[in-house]
Structures are given as C-alpha cells and as structure tokens.
BALO-490866 format. One line per 8 residues: their letters; for each residue x, y, z of C-alpha. Coordinates in steps of 0.05 Angstrom, whole numbers, plus 5000, padded with zeros to 4 digits. Example, Ala and Ser with C-alpha at 12.3 -4.5 7.8 and 13.67 -1.06 7.14 Angstrom:
AS> 5246/4910/5156 | 5273/4979/5143
***
This chain:
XXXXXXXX> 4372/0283/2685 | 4405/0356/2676 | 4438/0349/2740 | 4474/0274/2723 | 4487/0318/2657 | 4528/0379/2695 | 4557/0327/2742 | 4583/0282/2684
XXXXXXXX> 4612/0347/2651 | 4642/0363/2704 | 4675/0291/2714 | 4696/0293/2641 | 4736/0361/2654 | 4756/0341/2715 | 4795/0286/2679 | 4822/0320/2614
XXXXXXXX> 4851/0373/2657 | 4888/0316/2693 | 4940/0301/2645 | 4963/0384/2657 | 5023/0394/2678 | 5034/0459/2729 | 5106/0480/2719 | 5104/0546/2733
XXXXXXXX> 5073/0540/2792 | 5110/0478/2812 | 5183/0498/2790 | 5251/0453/2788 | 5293/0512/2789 | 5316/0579/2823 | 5293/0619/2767 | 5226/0585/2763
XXXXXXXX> 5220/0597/2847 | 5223/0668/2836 | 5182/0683/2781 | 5125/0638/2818 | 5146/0677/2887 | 5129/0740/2848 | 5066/0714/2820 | 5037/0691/2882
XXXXXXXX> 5055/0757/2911 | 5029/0789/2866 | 4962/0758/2865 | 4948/0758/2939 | 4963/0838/2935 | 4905/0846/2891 | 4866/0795/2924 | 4862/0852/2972
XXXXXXXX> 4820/0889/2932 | 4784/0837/2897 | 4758/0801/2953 | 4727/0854/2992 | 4690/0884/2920 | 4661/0810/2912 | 4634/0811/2988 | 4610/0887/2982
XXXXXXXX> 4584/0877/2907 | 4528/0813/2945 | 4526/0857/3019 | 4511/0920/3001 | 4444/0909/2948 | 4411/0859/2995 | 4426/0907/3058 | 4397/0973/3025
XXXXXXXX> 4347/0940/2978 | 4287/0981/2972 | 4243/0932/3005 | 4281/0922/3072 | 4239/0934/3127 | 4283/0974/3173 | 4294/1040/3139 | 4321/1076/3207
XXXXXXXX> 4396/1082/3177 | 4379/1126/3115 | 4400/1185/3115 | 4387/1237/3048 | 4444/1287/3080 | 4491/1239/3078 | 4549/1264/3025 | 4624/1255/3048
XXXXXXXX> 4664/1213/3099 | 4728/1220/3117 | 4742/1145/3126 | 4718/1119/3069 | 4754/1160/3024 | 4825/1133/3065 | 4796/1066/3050 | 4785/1071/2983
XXXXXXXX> 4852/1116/2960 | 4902/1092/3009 | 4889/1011/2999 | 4896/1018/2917 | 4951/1074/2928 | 4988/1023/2985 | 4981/0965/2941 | 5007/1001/2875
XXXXXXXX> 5069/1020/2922 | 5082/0948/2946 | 5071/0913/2866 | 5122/0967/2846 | 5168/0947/2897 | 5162/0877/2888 | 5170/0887/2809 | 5238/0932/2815
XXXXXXXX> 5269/0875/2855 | 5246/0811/2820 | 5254/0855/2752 | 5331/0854/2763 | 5341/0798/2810 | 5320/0755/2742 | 5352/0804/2688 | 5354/0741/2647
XXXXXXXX> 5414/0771/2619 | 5452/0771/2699 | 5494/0706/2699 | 5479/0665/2770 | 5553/0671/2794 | 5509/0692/2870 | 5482/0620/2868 | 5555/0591/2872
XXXXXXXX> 5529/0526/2846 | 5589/0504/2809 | 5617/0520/2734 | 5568/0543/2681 | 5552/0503/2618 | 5553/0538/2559 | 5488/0521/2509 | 5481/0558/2442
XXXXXXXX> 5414/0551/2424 | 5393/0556/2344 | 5307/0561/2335 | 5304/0535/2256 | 5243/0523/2216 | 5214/0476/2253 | 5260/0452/2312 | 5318/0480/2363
XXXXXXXX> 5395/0466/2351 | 5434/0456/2410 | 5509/0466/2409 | 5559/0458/2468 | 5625/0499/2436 | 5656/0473/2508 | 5648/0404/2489 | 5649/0405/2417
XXXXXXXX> 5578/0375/2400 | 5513/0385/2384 | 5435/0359/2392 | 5369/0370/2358 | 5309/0369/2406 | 5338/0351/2462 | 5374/0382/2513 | 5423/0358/2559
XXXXXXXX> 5443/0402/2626 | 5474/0380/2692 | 5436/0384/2760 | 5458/0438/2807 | 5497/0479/2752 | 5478/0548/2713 | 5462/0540/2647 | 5489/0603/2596
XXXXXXXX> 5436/0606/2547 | 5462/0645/2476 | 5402/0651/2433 | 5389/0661/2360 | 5345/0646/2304 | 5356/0625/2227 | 5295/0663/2203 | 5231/0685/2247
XXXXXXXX> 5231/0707/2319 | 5210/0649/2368 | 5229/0637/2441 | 5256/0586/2485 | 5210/0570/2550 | 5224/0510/2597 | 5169/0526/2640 | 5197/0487/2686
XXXXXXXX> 5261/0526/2703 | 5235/0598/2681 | 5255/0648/2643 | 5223/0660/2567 | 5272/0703/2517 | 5263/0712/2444 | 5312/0689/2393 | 5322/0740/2334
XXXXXXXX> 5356/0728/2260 | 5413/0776/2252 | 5416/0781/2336 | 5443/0743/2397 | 5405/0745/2463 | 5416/0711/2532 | 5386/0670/2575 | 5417/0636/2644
XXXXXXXX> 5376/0585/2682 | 5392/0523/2734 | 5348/0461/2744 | 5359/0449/2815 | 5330/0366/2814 | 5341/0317/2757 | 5283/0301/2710 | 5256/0308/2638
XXXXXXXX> 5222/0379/2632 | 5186/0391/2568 | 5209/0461/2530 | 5179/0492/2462 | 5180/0560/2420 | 5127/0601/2456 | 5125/0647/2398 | 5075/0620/2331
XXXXXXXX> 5135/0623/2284 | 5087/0578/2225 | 5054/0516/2199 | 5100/0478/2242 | 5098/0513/2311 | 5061/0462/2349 | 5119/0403/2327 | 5170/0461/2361
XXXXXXXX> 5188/0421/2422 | 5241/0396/2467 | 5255/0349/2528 | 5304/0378/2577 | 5339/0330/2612 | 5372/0356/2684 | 5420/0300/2698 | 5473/0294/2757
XXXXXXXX> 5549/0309/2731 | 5568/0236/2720 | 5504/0222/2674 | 5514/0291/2633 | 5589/0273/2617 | 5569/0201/2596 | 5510/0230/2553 | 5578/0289/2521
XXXXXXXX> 5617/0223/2511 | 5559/0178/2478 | 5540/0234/2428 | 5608/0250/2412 | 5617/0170/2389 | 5547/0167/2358 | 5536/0231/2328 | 5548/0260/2260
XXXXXXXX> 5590/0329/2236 | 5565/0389/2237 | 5596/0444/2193 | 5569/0498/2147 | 5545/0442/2088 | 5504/0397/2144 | 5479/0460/2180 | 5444/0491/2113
XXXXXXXX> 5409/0424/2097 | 5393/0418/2174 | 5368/0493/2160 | 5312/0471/2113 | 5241/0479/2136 | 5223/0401/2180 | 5159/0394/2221 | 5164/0343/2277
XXXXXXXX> 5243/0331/2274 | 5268/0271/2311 | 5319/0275/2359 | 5392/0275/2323 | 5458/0288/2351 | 5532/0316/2330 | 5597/0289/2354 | 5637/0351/2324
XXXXXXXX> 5618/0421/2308 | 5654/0473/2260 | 5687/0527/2301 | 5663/0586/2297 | 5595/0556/2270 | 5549/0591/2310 | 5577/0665/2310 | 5561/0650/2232
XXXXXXXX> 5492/0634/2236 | 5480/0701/2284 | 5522/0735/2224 | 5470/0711/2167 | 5532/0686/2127 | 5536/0606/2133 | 5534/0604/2063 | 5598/0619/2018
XXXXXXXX> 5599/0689/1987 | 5549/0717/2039 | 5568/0778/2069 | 5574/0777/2148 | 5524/0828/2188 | 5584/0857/2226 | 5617/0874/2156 | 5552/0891/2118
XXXXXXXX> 5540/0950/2177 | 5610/0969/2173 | 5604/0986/2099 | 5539/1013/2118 | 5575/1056/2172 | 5623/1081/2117 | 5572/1101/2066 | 5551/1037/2030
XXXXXXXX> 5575/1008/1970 | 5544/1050/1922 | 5519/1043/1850 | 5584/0998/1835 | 5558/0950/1889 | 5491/0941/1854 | 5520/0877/1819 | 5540/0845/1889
XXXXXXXX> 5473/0844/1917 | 5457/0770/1918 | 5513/0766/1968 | 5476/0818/2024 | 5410/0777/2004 | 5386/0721/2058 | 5309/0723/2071 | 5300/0711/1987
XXXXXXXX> 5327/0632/1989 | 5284/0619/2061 | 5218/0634/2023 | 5163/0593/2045 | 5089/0579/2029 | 5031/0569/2081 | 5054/0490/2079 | 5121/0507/2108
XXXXXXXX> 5151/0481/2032 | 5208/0518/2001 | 5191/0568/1948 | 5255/0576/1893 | 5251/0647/1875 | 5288/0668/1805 | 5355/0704/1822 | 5352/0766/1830
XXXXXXXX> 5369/0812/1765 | 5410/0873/1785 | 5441/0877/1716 | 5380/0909/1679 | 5376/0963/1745 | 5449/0973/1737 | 5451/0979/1660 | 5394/1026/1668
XXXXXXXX> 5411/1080/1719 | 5475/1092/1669 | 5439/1090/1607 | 5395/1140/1644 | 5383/1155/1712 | 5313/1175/1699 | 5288/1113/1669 | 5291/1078/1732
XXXXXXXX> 5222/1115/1753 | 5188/1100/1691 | 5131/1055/1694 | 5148/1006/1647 | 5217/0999/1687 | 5177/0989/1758 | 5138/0936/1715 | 5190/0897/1700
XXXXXX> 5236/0894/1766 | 5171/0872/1799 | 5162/0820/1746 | 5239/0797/1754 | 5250/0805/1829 | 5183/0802/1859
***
C-alpha cells in the first residue's frame, strides 16, 4: 500500500511539473544561448568536483570500515603524499581559473548595456519600457505608439530596451530571450535582446514590487517583419492617445490590467516619466540636481516644496489602494524659522509637523 502511495506521488508530480515551461534552458534567442552556454559550463566544471566527493563520500567508509576483513593496507605511519595534495589543490585551483575565465568573457560578451550591432541582424527597434503599479507600458517613439502588456518585436532584429519605473524598482525578464535588468524611478537603464524564431514568450517583473506582483505579466510576441508592421498599423487605427493627462490615470495602482493599446504618444513623454515631472508644476530631476549642484534653493524655496515632492501622491496601503495624504504645510515651518530659528527644535514644533506632514 505505501509503495502504490510513493508511486502515485510521484505520478501526481510527475504531472503538475508538466505544464513547466524551461526557457532558460531552452532559449529563442542569442542572448538566452549564451547565458544557458555559460550555465551549462558552468555546471559541468563543478560537476568535476562534485561527482568524485559523491563516489568517495559511499567508497571510502565501506572500503576502510572497521570490520573489513583484510586489514593488510593500513598503515599508522602513513602522514603525507605528494599526489594527493596535487589532486586536491590543483583540481579546485584549475577549475576556479577556468569559471573565472568563462565569467570575464560571457560577463562582457552580454554587458546588457552593449547594443548587438556584431549580430548584423538588421535595424534595431527601439522599446521604452515603463514598470507601473501593477503592469508594463510599452512605447515605440519610432513608430509613435504604445501597448500595455503586450509586447510586440520583429523576428531576427535587436530589440533596444530603455527601462524605467514610475515608483518601486522591478525588472523586466523574458526568460525566453535572456537578459534580467532592473527598472529604477528617477533612472534609465538598458537592456538589448533578439528573439531569433517567432512565437509568444511569456515576460513578468522578477522583482516583488507589492500586492499586485503576481498580475505583473506580459506576452512577447516575436513576429516576422510583415506581421510586426501590420500589428504598428492596427494599433495606430485602434488605439487611444497617450499624453501626460492619460499617462497619470494609466499611472494609478491596477492589478491584472488587460491588454490596451495607443495609436499616438506625446513627444517627449517618456524622458518625463524618467524625470519624475509628468505632472504640471513638478520640477524635472535634471533641474532639481542642477539647483542642487548650485547650492539649493534655500529657506526662500521652503514654500515651493510640493513641486520637488513625488513619492507623497503614490502612497499606497497593503491593498495596493491609493492613500490621499493632506498637502504638505511648509507655511507654519517657514513662518517659524523667521519668527525664530530656534523654535523649529522645540518639541511642541516636531509635534506638530509630524501631525501635518506625517
């Protein structure tokens, strides 16, 4: 009974695990090739070593157990050999050479921020990729549109990843093609891949970014030229406008999206969103670090906070809801400090600026 147990287990594993899907060992793009050729190699190096300690760790206790007949090899003098110690310094010391090798050339052969001109596999596609609360904004500034949860890319052709998020870090990982990079608020990273066959390869944020993470994903769809520029063409009749008013109620925290699409986009759209100032009468990161770079704005710029302010009106609770904080009060700070400078250390002060602005 036990054993039609195990075996029934086993059967019942056997087929959950069916439904897996292997990308990264079964990759659809160059990328993806040489981060599995690197894994492989990298496994059968230390295979070295770990198959020979499994063999000795069984060998050597049943061939020197205490109640073995033949005792004729033992010897108590026995306290160096030359050999053995090459064995067991040179192997490890030979295979730490060859992984460090192998890391310094697949390290910057897939600097995921190296474009793949050496493939020569035809013009790049530009994607600008936005991770929002909780879903990824695809814009083409090439073509002028724009998707949610879906991307589009052309067989055959590098794809120019730019990368940013609206609030938390997350990361963008199509396991099928390689490559994982983080997007960052306030920040614009890269990312170049190529799907070298056509098909729908599932992507997601790889990074727990909240109550909505697991609803994070994608379909990539590698399509040949003629099928890409019919999908431009069909969004660019079917989709909607995106500018700075759409893109701030797009912004607001979603879990499980559908797919929507954009026939136009605002130029200049996305170098706002990695500037933190979408929104009218926020200051721009470039500018804010400028002034920073010139000595700040001072006591006088006390009163202009709420335009340097941008985490405050993304607040969210554990349920991934809005929370609408009270506006900040920098009057009463600045009113204060010139009343009297010292006051601003008092406890009842500290009391009530906590109170006010959290």
């Amino acid at each position: 009974m036990l054993r039609l147990r195990t075996l029934l287990l086993a059967l019942a594993s056997a087929f959950a695990l069916s439904g897996c899907q292997y990308h990264v060992l079964s990759p659809q793009g160059w990328v993806g090739d040489q981060q599995r050729n690197l894994l492989i190699i990298s496994t059968l190096l230390m295979l070295i070593v770990i198959i020979p300690v499994l063999i000795m760790a069984v060998y050597f206790p049943l061939k020197y157990r205490a109640d073995r007949d033949d005792t004729s090899d033992y010897d108590p003098t026995f306290e160096h050999s030359n050999k053995i110690e090459v064995v067991i310094w040179g192997v490890p010391i030979l295979i730490i050479i060859a992984l460090g090798y192998f890391t310094y050339v697949y390290t910057h052969r897939l600097d995921p921020y190296a474009p793949l001109d050496h493939l020569e596999a035809g013009a790049p596609v530009e994607v600008q990729a936005v991770s929002l609360d909780w879903k990824w904004l695809f814009i083409y500034p090439e073509f002028g549109v724009a998707s949610v949860n879906e991307l589009a890319i052309p067989e055959g052709r590098p794809v120019n990843f730019s990368l940013t998020s609206s609030t938390v870090m997350n990361t963008l990982s199509i396991p099928a093609l390689g490559g994982m990079v983080y997007s960052m608020a306030g920040m614009e990273t890269k990312l170049h891949l190529i799907a070298d066959e056509t098909g729908t390869f599932p992507g997601r944020s790889a990074h727990y970014s909240g109550p909505g993470f697991s609803h994070m994903t994608f379909d990539t769809l590698s399509m040949s030229d003629e099928d890409f520029n019919a999908w431009i063409t069909d969004v660019k009749a079917k989709g909607a406008t995106l500018d700075r008013t759409s893109y701030l109620e797009l912004e607001k925290p979603t879990i499980d999206e559908p797919v929507r699409y954009y026939g136009s986009v605002e130029d200049a759209l996305f170098r706002r969103i990695v500037e933190l100032c979408v929104e009218d009468g926020k200051v721009c990161m470039g500018h804010m670090m400028m002034q920073d770079e010139l000595g700040g704005g001072g006591i006088e710029g006390i009163p202009n906070a709420s335009a340097y302010s941008y985490d405050r009106a993304r607040t969210i609770d554990g349920f991934g809801n809005l929370i609408e904080l009270p506006d900040v009060e920098v009057k009463a700070f600045h009113e204060a400090f010139w009343n009297d400078p010292d006051a601003i250390c008092s406890p009842d002060f500290v009391f009530a600026e906590k109170k006010n602005n959290g």
